[in-house]
C-alpha positions as CSV (number, residue, x, y, z in Angstrom):
1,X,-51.5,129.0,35.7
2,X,-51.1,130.7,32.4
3,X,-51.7,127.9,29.5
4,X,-48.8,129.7,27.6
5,X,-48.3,129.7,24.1
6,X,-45.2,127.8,22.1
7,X,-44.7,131.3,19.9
8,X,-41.4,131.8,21.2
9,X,-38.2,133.7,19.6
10,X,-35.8,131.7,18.8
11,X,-32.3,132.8,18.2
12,X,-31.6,132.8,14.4
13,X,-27.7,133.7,13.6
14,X,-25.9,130.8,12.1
15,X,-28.7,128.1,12.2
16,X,-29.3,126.8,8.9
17,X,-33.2,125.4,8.5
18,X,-33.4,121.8,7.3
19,X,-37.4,122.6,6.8
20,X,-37.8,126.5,6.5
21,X,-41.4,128.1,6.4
22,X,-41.9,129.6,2.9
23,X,-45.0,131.5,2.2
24,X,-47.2,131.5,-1.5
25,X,-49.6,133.8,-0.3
26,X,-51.7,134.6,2.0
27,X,-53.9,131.1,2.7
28,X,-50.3,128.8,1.7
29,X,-47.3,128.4,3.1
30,X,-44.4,125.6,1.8
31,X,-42.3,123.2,4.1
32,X,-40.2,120.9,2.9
33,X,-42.0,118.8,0.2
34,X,-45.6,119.7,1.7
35,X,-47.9,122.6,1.3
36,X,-50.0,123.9,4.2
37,X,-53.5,125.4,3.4
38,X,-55.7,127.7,5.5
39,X,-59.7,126.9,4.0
40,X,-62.8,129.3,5.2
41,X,-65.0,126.5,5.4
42,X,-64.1,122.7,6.6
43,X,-62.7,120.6,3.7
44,X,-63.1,117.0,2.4
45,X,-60.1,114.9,3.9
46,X,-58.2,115.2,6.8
47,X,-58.5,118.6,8.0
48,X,-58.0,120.4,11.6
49,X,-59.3,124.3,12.9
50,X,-57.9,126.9,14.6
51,X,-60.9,127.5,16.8
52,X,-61.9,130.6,14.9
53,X,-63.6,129.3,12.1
54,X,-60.6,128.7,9.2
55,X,-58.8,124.9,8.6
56,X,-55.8,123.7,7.3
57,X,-54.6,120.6,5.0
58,X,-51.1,119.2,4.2
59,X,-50.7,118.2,0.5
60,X,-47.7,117.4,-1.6
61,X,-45.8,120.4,-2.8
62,X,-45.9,120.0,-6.6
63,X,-43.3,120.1,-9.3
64,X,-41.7,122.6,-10.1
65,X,-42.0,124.6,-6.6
66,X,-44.2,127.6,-6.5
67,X,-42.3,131.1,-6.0
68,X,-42.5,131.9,-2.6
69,X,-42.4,135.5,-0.3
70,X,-40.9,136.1,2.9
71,X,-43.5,134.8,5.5
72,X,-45.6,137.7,6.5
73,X,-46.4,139.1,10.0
74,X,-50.1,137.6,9.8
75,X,-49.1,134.0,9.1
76,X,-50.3,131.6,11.9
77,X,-47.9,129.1,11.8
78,X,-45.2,129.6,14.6
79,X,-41.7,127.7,13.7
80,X,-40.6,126.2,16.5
81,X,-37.6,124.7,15.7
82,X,-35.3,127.5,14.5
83,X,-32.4,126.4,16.9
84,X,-29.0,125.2,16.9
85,X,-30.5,121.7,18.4
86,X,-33.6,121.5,16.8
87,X,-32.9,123.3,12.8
88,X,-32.5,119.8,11.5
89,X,-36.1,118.8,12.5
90,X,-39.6,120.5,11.5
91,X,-41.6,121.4,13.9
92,X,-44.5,123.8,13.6
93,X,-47.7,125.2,16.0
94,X,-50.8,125.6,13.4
95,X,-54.2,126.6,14.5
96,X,-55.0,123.8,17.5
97,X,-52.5,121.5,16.4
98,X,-48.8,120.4,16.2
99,X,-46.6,119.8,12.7
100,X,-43.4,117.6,13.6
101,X,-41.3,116.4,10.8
102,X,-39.1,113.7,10.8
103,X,-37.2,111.5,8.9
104,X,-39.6,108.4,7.6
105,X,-37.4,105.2,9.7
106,X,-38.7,103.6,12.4
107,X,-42.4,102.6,13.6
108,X,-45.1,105.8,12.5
109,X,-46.0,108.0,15.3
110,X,-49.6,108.0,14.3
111,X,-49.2,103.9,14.5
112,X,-48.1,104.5,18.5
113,X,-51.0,106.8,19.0
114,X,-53.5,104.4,17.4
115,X,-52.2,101.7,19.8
116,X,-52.4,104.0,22.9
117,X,-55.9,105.3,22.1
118,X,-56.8,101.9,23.2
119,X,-55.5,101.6,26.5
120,X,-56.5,102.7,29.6
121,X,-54.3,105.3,30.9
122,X,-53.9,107.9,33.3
123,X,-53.0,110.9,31.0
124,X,-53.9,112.4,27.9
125,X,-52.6,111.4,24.2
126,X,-52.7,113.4,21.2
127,X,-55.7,113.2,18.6
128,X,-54.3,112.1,15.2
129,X,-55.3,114.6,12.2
130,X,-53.3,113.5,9.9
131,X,-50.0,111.9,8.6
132,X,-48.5,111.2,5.3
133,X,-44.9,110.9,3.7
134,X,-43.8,114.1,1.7
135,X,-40.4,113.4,-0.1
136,X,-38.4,111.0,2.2
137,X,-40.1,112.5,5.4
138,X,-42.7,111.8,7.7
139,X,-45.2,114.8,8.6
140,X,-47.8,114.1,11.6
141,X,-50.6,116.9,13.0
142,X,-51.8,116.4,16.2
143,X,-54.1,118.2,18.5
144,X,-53.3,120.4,21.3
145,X,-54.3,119.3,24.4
146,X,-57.2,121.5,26.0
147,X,-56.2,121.8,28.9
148,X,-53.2,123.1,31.0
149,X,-49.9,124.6,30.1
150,X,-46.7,123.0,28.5
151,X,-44.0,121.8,30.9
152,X,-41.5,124.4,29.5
153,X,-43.8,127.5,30.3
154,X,-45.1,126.1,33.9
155,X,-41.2,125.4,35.1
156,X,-40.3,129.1,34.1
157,X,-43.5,130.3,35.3
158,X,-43.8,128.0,38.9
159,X,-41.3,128.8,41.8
160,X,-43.1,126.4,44.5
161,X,-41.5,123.5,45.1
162,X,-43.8,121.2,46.2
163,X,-45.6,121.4,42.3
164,X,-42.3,120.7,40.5
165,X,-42.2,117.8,42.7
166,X,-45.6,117.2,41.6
167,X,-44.6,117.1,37.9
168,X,-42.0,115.1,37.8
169,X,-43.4,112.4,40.5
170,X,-46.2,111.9,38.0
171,X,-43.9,111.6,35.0
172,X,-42.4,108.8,36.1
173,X,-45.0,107.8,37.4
174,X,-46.9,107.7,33.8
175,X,-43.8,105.8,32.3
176,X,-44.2,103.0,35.3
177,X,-47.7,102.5,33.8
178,X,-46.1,102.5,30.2
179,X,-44.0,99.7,31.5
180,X,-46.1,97.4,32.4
181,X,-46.6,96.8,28.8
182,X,-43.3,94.4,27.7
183,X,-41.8,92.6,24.4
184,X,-39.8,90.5,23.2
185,X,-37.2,92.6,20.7
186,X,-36.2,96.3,20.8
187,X,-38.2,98.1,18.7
188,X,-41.2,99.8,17.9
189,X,-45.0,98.7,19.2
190,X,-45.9,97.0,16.1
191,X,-42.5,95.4,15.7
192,X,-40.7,98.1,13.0
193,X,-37.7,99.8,13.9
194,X,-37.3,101.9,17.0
195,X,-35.1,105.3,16.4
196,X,-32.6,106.1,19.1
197,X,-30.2,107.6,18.7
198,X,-28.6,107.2,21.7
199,X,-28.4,103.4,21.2
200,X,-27.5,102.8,17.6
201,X,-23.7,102.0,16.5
202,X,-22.2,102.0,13.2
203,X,-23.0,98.5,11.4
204,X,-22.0,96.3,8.6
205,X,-23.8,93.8,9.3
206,X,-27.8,95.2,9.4
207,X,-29.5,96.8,6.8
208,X,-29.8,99.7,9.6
209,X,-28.1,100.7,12.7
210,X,-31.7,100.6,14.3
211,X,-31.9,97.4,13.5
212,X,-33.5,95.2,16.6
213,X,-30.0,93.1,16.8
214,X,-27.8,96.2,16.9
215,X,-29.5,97.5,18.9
216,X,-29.3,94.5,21.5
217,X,-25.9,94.2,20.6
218,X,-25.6,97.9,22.1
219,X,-26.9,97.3,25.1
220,X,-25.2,94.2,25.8
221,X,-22.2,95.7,25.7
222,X,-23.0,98.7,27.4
223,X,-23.9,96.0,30.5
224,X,-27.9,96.8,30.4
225,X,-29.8,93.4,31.5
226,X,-31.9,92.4,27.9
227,X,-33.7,89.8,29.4
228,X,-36.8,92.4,30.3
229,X,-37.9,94.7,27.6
230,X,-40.8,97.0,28.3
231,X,-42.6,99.9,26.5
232,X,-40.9,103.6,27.3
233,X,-41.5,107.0,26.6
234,X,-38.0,106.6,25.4
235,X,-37.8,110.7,25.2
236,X,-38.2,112.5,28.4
237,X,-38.1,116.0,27.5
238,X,-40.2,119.1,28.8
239,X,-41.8,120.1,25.5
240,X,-43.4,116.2,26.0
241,X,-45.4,117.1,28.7
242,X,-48.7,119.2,29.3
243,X,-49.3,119.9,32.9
244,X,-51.5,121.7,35.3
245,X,-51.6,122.8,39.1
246,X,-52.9,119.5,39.9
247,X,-50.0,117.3,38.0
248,X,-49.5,115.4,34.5
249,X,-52.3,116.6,31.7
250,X,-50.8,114.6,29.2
251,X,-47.9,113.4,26.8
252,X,-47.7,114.8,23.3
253,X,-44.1,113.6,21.8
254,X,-43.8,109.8,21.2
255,X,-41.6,109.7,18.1
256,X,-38.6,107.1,20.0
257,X,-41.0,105.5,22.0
258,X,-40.6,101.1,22.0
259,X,-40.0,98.4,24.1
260,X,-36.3,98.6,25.3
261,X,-34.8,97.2,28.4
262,X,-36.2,97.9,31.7
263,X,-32.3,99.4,32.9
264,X,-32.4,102.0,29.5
265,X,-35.1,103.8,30.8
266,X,-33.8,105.6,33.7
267,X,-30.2,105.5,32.4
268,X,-31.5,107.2,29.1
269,X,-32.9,110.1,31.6
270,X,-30.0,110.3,33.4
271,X,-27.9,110.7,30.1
272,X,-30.4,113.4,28.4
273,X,-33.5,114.8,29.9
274,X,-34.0,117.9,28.2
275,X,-32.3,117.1,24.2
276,X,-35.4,117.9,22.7
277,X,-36.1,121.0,24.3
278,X,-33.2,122.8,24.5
279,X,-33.3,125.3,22.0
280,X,-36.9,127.1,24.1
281,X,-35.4,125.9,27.5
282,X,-32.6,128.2,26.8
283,X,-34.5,131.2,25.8
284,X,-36.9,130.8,29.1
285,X,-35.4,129.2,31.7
286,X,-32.6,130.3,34.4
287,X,-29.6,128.0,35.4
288,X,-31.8,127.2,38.1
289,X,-34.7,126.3,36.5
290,X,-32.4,123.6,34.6
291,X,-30.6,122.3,38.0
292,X,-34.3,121.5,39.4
293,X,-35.4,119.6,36.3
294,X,-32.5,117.3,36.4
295,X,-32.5,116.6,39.6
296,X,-36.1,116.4,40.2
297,X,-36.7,114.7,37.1
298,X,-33.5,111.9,37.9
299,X,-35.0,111.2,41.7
300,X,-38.1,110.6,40.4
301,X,-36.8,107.8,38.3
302,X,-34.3,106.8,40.9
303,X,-37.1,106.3,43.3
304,X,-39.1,104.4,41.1
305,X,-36.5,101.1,40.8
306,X,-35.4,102.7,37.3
307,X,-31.4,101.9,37.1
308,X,-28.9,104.5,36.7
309,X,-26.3,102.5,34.4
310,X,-24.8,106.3,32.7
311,X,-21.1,105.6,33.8
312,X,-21.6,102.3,31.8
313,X,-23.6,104.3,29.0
314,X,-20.7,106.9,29.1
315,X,-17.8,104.6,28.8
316,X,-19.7,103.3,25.9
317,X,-20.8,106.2,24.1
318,X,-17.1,107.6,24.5
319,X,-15.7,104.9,22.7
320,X,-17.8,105.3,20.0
321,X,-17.2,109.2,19.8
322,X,-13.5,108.3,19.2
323,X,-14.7,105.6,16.4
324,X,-16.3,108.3,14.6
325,X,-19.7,106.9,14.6
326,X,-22.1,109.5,17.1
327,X,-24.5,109.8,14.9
328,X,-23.6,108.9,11.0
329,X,-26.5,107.6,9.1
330,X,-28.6,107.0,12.4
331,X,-32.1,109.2,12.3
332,X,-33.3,110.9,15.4
């Protein structure tokens, strides 16, 4: 199976970049309120390659802002997230690693990594290369996994059954082994707040709408049992998965993942299995390709003893559509 690379193009009419790629010259390119260097030799600090010979850093873009260029045909970063869905995110491919931005709420992805470098698991997690706030967000760099393909190239790429099935039995299987991990409130592993923003309503009464209570609150009325809370993926998307003909590689993406109660975990699939991918499922995969995720995907869970409670999550959500709170001052 080809490994296939992220470098995809995106559709850009109308999409207005919350963290365009601006490029100094030709060793520095701007994001945001970082600056991205390509070094000859390995630095001091927290550095990562691109496996022919060159490194990159992330430092704080200074003040005033350097004057910029248009990004020239020879940069090696690919934007990734130059769609309709994804615009309001950063999220780069540099060298052998990854660059998501996000906003800085809720429990550090490099905190969840350092917990799950310590257990005993089945699959793969990213290497952390770095992580540091820049402005009011959060930038990480990860590695890329060595081996296999991402989930959104095989799915185009496979048309045998029998492997999708593969895929998607061992997904769910990796977040049955996630659960056997449980807590006591909703949040993230080390007890800060756990970003969903399928969960969170409007509140007057916590300091944040992913605040642990409201977030209880939400369930409870949306019927979920709260009395068992165990750790989830929270974010079951293609781009989260690194696979091979064999089955699951590994799992890059945990940005939402917490403890949360046992029922939210399938019903959260059920609602949304693909948010997070959207903008490069829709430039490389048929309306087939999509039907078989779902479904695949949904059974796998289903057959697991993960609850479908969408009608209740719908009745819920649809309510607080017409209240005018889907997402407000929620991050995602």
């Amino acid at each position: 199976m080809p490994r296939g690379s992220l470098k995809i193009k995106f559709p850009q009419e109308n999409v207005v970049k919350r963290f365009p790629l601006e490029e100094i010259d030709d060793n520095s390119w701007m994001t945001g309120q970082a600056i991205i260097s390509r070094h000859a030799s390995e630095p001091d600090g927290p550095c990562w390659g691109d496996g022919e010979g060159a490194f990159f850093t992330v430092s704080d873009a200074p003040s005033p802002k350097p004057q910029t260029r248009p990004v020239s045909d020879s940069c090696p970063i690919v934007e990734m997230s130059t769609g309709n869905v994804t615009s309001v995110m950063g999220i780069f491919e540099i060298g052998r690693a990854f660059l998501p931005i996000h906003q800085n709420v809720g429990t550090p992805e490099h905190i969840t990594l350092e917990w799950l470098a310590g257990k005993d698991l089945s699959f793969q997690v990213p290497e952390i290369y770095y992580h540091g706030v820049h402005g009011d967000r959060y930038y990480l760099v990860y590695s890329a996994m060595p081996s296999g393909g991402n989930l959104v190239h095989a799915w185009a790429e496979n048309k045998d059954y029998a492997t999708m099935l593969r895929w998607t039995n061992q997904i769910a299987d990796a977040c049955v082994e996630l659960s056997k991990w449980s807590g006591s409130a909703i949040t993230g592993v080390d007890g800060g707040l756990l970003v969903d923003q399928y969960l969170y309503k409007p509140t007057t009464d916590y300091a944040s709408v992913h605040n642990p209570e409201n977030l209880r609150e939400t369930c409870q009325e949306i019927s979920l049992d709260c009395s068992e809370l165990v750790f989830a993926l929270n974010n079951v998307h293609p781009l989260a998965f690194r696979v091979n003909e064999q089955g699951l590689v590994g799992v890059s993406s945990w940005r939402h993942t917490g403890f949360v109660p046992k029922d939210w975990v399938g019903t959260k699939v059920y609602s949304n299995c693909i948010f997070h991918s959207v903008d490069v499922c829709r430039e490389l995969w048929t309306e087939a390709d999509f039907g078989n995720w779902r479904h695949l995907i949904r059974e796998a869970f289903r057959k697991r003893g993960f609850k479908d409670c969408w009608h209740d999550y719908a009745k819920w959500n649809s309510k607080k559509v017409d209240e005018g709170g889907r997402y407000g001052n929620a991050a995602i």
